[in-house]
C-alpha positions as CSV (number, residue, x, y, z in Angstrom):
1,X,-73.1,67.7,-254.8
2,X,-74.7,69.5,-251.8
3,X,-78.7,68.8,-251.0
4,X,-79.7,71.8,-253.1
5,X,-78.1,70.7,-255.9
6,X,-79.5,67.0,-255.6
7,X,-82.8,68.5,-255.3
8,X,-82.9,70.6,-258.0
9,X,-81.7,67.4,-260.4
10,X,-84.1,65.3,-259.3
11,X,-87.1,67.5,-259.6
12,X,-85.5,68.0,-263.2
13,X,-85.8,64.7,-264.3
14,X,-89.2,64.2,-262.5
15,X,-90.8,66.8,-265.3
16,X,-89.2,65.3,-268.1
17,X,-91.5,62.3,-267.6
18,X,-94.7,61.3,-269.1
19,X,-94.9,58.0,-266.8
20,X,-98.2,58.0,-264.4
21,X,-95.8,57.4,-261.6
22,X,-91.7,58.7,-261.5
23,X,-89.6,58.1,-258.9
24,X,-86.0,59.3,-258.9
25,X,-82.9,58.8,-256.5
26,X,-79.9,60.9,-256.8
27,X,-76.9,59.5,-254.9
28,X,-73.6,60.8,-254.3
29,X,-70.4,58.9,-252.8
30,X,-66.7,59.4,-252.0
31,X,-64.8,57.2,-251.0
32,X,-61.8,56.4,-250.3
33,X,-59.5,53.3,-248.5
34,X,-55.7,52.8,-247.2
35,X,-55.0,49.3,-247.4
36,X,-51.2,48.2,-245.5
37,X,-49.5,45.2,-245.0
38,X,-46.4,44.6,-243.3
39,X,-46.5,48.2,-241.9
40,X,-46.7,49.4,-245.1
41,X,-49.2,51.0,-246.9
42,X,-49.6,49.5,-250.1
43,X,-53.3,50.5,-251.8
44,X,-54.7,53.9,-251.2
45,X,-57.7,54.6,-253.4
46,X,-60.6,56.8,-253.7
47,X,-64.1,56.4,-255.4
48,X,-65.7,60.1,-255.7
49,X,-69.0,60.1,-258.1
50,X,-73.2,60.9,-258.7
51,X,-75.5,58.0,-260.2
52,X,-79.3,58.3,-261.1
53,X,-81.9,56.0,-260.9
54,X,-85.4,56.7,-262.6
55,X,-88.3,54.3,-261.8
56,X,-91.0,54.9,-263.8
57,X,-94.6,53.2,-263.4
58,X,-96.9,53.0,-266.5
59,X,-100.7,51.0,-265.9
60,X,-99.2,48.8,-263.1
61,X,-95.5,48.3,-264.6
62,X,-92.3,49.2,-263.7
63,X,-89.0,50.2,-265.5
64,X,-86.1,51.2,-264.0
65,X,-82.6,52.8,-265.4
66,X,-79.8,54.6,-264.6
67,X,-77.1,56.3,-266.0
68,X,-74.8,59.1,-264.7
69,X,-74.9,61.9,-267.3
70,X,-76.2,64.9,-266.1
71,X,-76.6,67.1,-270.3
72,X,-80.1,67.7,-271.0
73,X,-80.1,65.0,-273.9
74,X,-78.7,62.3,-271.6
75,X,-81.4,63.3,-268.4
76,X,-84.5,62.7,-270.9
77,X,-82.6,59.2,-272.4
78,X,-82.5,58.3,-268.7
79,X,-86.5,59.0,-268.7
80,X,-87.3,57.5,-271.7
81,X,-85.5,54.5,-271.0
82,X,-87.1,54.1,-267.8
83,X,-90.6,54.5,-269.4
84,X,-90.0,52.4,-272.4
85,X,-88.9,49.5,-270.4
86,X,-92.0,50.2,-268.3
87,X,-94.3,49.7,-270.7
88,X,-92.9,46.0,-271.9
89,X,-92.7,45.0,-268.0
90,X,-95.2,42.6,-267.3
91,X,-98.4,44.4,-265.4
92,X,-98.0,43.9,-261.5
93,X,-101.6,44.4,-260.1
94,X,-100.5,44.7,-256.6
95,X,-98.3,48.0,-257.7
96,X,-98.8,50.6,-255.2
97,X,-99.2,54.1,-256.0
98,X,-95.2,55.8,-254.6
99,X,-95.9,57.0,-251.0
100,X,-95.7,60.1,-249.5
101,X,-94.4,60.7,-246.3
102,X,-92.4,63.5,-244.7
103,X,-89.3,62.0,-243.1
104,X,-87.8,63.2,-239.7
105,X,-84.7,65.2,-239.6
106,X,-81.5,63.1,-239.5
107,X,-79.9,62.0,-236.3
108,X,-77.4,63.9,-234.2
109,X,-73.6,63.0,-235.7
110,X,-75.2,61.4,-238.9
111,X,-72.8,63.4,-241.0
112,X,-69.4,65.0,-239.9
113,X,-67.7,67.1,-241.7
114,X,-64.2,66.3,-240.5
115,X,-64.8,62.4,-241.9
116,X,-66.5,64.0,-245.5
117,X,-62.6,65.7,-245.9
118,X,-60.4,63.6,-244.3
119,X,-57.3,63.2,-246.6
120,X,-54.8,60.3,-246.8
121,X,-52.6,61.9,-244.5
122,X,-55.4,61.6,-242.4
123,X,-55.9,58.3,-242.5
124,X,-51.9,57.5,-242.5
125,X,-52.5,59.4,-239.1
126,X,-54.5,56.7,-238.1
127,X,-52.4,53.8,-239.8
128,X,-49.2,54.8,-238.1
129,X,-50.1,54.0,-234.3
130,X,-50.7,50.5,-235.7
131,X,-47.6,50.4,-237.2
132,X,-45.9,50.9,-234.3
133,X,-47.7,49.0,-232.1
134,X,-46.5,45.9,-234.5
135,X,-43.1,46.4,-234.4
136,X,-43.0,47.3,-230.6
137,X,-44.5,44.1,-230.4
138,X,-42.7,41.9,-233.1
139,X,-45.4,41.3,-234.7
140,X,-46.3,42.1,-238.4
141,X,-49.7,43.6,-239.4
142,X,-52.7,44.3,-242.2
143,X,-55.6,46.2,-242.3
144,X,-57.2,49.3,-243.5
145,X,-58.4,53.1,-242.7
146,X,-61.5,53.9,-244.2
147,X,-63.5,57.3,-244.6
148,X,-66.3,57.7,-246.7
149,X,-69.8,60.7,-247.6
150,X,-72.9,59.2,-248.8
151,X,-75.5,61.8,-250.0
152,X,-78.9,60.3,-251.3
153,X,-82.0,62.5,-252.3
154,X,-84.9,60.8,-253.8
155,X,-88.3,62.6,-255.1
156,X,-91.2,61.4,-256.9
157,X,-94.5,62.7,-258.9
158,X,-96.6,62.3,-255.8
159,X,-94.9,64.5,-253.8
160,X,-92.3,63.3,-251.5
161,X,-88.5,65.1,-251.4
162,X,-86.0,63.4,-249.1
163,X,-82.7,63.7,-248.9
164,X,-79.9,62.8,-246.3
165,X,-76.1,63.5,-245.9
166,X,-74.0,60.3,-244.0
167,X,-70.4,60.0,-243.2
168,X,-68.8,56.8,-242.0
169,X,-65.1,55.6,-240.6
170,X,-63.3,52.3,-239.6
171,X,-60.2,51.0,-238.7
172,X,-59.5,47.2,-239.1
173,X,-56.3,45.6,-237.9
174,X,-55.0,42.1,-237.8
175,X,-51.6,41.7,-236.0
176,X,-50.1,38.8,-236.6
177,X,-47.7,36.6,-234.0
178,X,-45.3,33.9,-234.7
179,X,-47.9,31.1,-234.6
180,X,-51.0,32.9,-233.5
181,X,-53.0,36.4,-234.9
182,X,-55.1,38.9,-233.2
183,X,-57.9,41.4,-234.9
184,X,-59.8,44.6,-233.5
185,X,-62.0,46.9,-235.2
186,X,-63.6,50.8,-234.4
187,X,-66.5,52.2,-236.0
188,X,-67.8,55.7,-236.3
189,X,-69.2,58.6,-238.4
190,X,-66.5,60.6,-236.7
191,X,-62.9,60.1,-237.8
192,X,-61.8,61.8,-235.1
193,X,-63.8,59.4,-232.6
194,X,-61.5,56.3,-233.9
195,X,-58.7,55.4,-231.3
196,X,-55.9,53.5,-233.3
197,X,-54.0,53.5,-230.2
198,X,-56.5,51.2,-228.6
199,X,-57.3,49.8,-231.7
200,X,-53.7,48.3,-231.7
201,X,-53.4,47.5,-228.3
202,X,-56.0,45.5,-228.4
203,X,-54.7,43.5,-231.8
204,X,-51.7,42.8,-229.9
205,X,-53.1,41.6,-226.6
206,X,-55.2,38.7,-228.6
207,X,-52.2,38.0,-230.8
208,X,-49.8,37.7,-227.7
209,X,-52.5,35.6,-225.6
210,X,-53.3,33.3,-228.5
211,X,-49.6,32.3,-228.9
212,X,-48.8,28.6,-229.2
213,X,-52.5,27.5,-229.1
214,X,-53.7,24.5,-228.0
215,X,-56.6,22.1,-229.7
216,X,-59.8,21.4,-227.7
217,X,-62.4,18.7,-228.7
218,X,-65.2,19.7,-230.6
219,X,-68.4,19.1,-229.5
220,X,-71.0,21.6,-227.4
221,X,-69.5,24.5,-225.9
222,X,-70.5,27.6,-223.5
223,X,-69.4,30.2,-225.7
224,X,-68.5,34.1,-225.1
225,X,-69.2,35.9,-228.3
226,X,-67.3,39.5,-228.6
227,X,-69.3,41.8,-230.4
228,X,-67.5,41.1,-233.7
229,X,-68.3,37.7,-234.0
230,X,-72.4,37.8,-232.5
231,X,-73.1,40.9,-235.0
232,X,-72.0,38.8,-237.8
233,X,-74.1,36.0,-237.1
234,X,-76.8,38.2,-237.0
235,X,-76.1,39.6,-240.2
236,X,-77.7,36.0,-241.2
237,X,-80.6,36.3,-239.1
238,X,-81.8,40.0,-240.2
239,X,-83.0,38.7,-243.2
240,X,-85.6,36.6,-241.5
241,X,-87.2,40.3,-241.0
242,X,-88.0,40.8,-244.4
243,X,-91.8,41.1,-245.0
244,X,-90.4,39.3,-248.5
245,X,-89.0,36.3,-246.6
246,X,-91.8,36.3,-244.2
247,X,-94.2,35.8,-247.4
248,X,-92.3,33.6,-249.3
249,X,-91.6,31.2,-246.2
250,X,-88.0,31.2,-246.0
251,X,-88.3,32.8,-242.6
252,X,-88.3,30.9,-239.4
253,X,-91.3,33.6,-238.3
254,X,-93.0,32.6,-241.3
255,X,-95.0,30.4,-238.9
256,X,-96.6,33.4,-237.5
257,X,-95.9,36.3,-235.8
258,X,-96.4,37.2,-231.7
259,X,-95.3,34.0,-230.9
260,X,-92.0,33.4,-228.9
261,X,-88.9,32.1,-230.9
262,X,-86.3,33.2,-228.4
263,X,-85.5,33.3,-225.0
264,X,-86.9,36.0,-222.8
265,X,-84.2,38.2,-222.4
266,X,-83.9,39.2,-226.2
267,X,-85.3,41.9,-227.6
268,X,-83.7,43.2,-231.2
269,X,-84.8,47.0,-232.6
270,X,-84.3,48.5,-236.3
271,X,-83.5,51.9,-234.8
272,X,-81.8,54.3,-237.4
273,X,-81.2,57.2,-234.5
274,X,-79.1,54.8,-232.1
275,X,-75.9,57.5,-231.4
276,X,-73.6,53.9,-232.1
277,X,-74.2,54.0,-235.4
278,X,-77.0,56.8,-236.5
279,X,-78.1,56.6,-240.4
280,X,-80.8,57.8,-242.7
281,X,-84.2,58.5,-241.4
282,X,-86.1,57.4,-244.5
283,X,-85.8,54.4,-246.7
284,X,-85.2,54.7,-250.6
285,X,-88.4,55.2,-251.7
286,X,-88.3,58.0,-249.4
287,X,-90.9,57.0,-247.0
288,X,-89.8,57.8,-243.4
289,X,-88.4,54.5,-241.4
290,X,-90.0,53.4,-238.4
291,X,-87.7,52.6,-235.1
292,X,-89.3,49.4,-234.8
293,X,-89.1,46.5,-232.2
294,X,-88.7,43.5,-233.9
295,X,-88.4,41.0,-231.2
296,X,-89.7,42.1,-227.3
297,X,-88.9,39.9,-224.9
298,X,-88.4,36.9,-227.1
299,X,-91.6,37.5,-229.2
300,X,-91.4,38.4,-232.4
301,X,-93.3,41.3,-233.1
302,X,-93.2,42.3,-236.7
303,X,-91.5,41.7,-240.0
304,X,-90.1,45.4,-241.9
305,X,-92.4,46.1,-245.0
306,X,-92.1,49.0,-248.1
307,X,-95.1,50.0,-249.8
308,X,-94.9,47.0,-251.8
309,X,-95.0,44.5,-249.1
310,X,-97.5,46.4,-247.0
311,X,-100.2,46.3,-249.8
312,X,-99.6,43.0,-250.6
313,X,-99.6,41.8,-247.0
314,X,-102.1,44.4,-245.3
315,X,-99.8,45.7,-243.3
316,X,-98.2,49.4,-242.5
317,X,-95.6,50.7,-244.5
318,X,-93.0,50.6,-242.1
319,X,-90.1,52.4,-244.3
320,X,-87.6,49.9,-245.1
321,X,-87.6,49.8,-249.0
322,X,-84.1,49.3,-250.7
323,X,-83.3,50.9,-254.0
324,X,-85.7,49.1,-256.9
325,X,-85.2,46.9,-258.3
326,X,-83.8,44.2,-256.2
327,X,-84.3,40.7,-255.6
328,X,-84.0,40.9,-251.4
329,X,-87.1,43.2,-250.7
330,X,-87.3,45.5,-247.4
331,X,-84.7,45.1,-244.9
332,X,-83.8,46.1,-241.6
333,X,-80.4,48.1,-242.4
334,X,-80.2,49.4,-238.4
335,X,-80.5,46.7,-236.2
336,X,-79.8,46.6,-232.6
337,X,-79.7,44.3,-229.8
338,X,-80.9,45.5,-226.3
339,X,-78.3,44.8,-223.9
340,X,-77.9,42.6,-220.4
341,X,-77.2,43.7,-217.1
342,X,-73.9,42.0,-216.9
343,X,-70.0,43.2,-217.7
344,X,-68.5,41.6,-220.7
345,X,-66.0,40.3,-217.5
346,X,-68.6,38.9,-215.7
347,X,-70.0,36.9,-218.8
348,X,-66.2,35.9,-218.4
349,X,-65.9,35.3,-215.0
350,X,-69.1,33.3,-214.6
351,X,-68.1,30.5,-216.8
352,X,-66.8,27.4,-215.8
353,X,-65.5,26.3,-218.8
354,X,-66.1,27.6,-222.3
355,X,-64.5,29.5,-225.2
356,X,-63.6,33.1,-226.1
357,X,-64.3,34.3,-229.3
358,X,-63.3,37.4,-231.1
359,X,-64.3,37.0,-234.2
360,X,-66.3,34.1,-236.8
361,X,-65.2,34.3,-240.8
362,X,-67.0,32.2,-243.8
363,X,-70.3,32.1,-242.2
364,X,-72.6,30.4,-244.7
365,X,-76.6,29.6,-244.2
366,X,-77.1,25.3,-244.3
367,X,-81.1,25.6,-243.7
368,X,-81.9,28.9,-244.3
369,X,-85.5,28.2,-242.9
370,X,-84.4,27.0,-239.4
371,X,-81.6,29.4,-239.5
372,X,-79.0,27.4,-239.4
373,X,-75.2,28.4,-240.1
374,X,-71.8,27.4,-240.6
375,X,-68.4,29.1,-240.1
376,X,-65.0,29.4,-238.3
377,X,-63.7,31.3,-235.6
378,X,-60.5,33.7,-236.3
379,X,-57.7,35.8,-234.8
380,X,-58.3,34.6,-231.3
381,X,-59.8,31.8,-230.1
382,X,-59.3,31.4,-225.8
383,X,-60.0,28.6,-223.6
384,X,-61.9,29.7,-220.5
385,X,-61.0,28.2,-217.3
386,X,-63.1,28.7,-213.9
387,X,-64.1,31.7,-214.8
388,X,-59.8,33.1,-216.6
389,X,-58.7,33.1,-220.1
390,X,-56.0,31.1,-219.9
391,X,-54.9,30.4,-223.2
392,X,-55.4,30.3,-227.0
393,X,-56.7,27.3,-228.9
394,X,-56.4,26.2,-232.5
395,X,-59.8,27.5,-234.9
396,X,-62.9,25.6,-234.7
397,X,-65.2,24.5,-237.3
398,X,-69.2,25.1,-236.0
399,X,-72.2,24.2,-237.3
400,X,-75.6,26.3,-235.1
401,X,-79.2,27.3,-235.3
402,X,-79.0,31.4,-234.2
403,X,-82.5,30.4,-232.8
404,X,-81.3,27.8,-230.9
405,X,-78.1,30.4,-229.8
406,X,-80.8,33.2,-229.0
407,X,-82.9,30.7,-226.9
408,X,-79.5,30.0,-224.5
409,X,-77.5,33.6,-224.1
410,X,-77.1,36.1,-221.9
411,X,-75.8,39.7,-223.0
412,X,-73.4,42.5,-221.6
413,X,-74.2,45.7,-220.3
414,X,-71.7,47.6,-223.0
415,X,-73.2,48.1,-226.3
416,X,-70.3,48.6,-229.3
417,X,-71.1,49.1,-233.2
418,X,-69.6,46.4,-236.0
419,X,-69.3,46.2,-239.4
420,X,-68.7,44.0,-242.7
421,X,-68.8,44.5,-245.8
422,X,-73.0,44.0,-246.2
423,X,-73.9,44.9,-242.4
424,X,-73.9,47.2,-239.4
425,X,-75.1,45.9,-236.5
426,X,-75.1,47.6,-232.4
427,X,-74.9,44.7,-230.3
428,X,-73.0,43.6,-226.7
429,X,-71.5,40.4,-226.4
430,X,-73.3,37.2,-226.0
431,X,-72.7,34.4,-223.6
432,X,-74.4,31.5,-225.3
433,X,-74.7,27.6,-223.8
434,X,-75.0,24.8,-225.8
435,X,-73.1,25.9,-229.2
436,X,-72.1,23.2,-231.8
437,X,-68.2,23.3,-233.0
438,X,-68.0,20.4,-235.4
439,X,-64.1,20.0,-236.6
440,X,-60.7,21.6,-235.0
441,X,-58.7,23.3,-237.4
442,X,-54.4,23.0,-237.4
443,X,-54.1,26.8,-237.3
């Protein structure tokens, strides 16, 4: 369903309403996913399909439904539903009217059209590199290839039309060793811009270095963070952003804002035009996202807000509603971190003694407040020596405050984009002093 077409559906459904306020969101999606294991591929699916949400606001209360029939009878049941379920809703007298806003145009490389059609030969085009990288190198291997369109369009009563075409592609590959794995990932909105050949060779290297690893005591460590495993810690620091957290006080900056929590060389941005990873210019209420520094120089500088959160706090609506309802409130959905001056080598080379890291799995909050986490490294760990990786060690349990982290690092000059399944992050990798590994797994 092309932009035209959304368009013309939502302003449908907006004139089959009787609710003071509609809002509706039109979003389209395929999908699709080649899973292998053993150099094999054994899942290949695909996901193609339009769903409809309809809030509706009646005297200061909301409904919200959705459905995915497009028949007349089943467009005005959507409406109804909306409205009926409106009117039972308890009255919210901080309700803001829907905002209007005109959104910017969409980034550069947002959408290619070569990712929206890629077929599975396509992606077995990838796949097969990595294949053959695993059995060149006797090891066995499991990932995916993944290419995926995501078309939104969302209108409402007062005015405001926005709509936005995305396309997205990863490769994700674990090789595994006798004793020892090794995982690499590439990102891009271009399938054509992901290089399974490096990809591989990469897998392999960390497999092949991590062979027959050694344990190491736990205790504090200078760490070297690949990109992989920082971004997913800050997946768990994000959050903290939210105006809703700020409010609630479940975010560290809930103590106030402009004041410095980290060290002076961090600065993180929501910035939805970054060519790493470039995304939707608006939020979904439609209101056009800021590129907003979060953090300067250590400072925090503001919390992201939708129109909800901005009446309620007296603040600017700085565009970073999700879809309504939901439990989370505004988030920042483009963060990146400003990078350092140094190479990822020289964060290597200027360590003594520390740990590599190439990747962290099972990271789970234990005070949310003080932002403190838990988790595991995976698919290779290194020992550092005098500034050389000189060999793997077993996994490693650690427990760590990301403020405490983000109060000791030091970044890289090269920026890369990762992924998981509820984050995208641009960051470089960190050196961090001081981090907490609590146990020493026998693996």
């Amino acid at each position: 369903m092309n932009g035209l077409e959304r368009e013309r559906l939502a302003r449908e459904i907006l004139e089959r309403s009787t609710a003071d306020e509609t809002e509706v969101l039109v979003a389209a999606s395929d999908s699709a996913l080649t899973r292998f294991t053993h150099e094999v591929s054994n899942q290949n699916v695909s996901a193609e399909g339009v769903e409809l949400s309809v809030r509706a606001i009646v005297d200061g209360r909301t409904g919200v439904a959705s459905g995915n029939g497009f028949d007349a009878l089943s467009l005005q049941q959507l409406v109804d539903r909306a409205t009926a379920m409106a009117r039972l809703a308890p009255k919210d007298p901080l309700q803001p009217p829907l905002p209007v806003g005109k959104p910017p145009a969409a980034p550069a490389g947002a959408y290619v059209r070569a990712t929206a059609t890629a077929s599975p030969e396509r992606r077995a085009q990838i796949c097969e590199p990595l294949f053959a990288a695993a059995e060149d190198s006797g090891c066995w291997c499991a990932g995916y290839v993944s290419t995926s369109s995501n078309a939104i369009t969302i209108a409402n009563s007062n005015g405001t039309l926005s709509s936005f075409d995305g396309t997205d592609a990863a490769a994700n590959v674990k090789m595994v060793a006798p004793n020892a794995s090794g995982w690499a990932e590439s990102h891009s909105t271009d399938v054509d811009a992901i290089d399974a050949v490096a990809v591989a060779r990469r897998a392999v290297e960390k497999a092949r270095h991590a062979q027959t690893p050694q344990s190491v005591a736990p205790g504090k460590w200078t760490v070297v963070l690949e990109p992989a495993a920082f971004g997913e810690m800050l997946a768990y620091l994000s959050r903290h952003f939210s105006a809703q957290s700020f409010d609630e006080g479940s975010s560290f900056c809930s103590d106030g804002l402009d004041r410095s929590y980290f060290g002076e060389n961090v600065s993180l941005y929501d910035d939805w035009s970054h060519p790493l990873a470039p995304g939707m210019p608006f939020d979904f209420e439609g209101y056009p996202t800021q590129r907003l520094a979060i953090v300067e120089r250590g400072v925090v500088r503001s919390v992201v807000t939708d129109s909800y959160y901005a009446r309620k706090l007296g603040r600017e609506n700085t565009g970073h509603a999700l879809p309504a309802p939901n439990a989370y409130g505004p988030q920042p959905l483009h963060l990146v971190v400003e990078p350092g001056s140094a190479s990822f080598d020289d964060l290597v080379a200027q360590t003594e003694r520390g740990l590599l890291v190439t990747r962290f799995w099972y990271i789970r909050p234990i005070d949310q407040k003080r932002a403190i986490v838990t988790g595991m490294t995976r698919d290779g760990t290194f020992l550092i020596e005098k500034g050389r990786i000189t060999h793997g060690v077993r996994n490693m349990r650690f427990n760590q405050s990301i403020l405490e982290a983000l109060r000791a690092c030091e970044f890289s000059r090269e920026q890369y984009r990762t992924a998981g399944y509820a984050y995208g992050v641009v960051t470089p990798a960190a050196r961090i002093e001081g981090f907490n590994f609590s146990s020493v797994t026998d693996f």
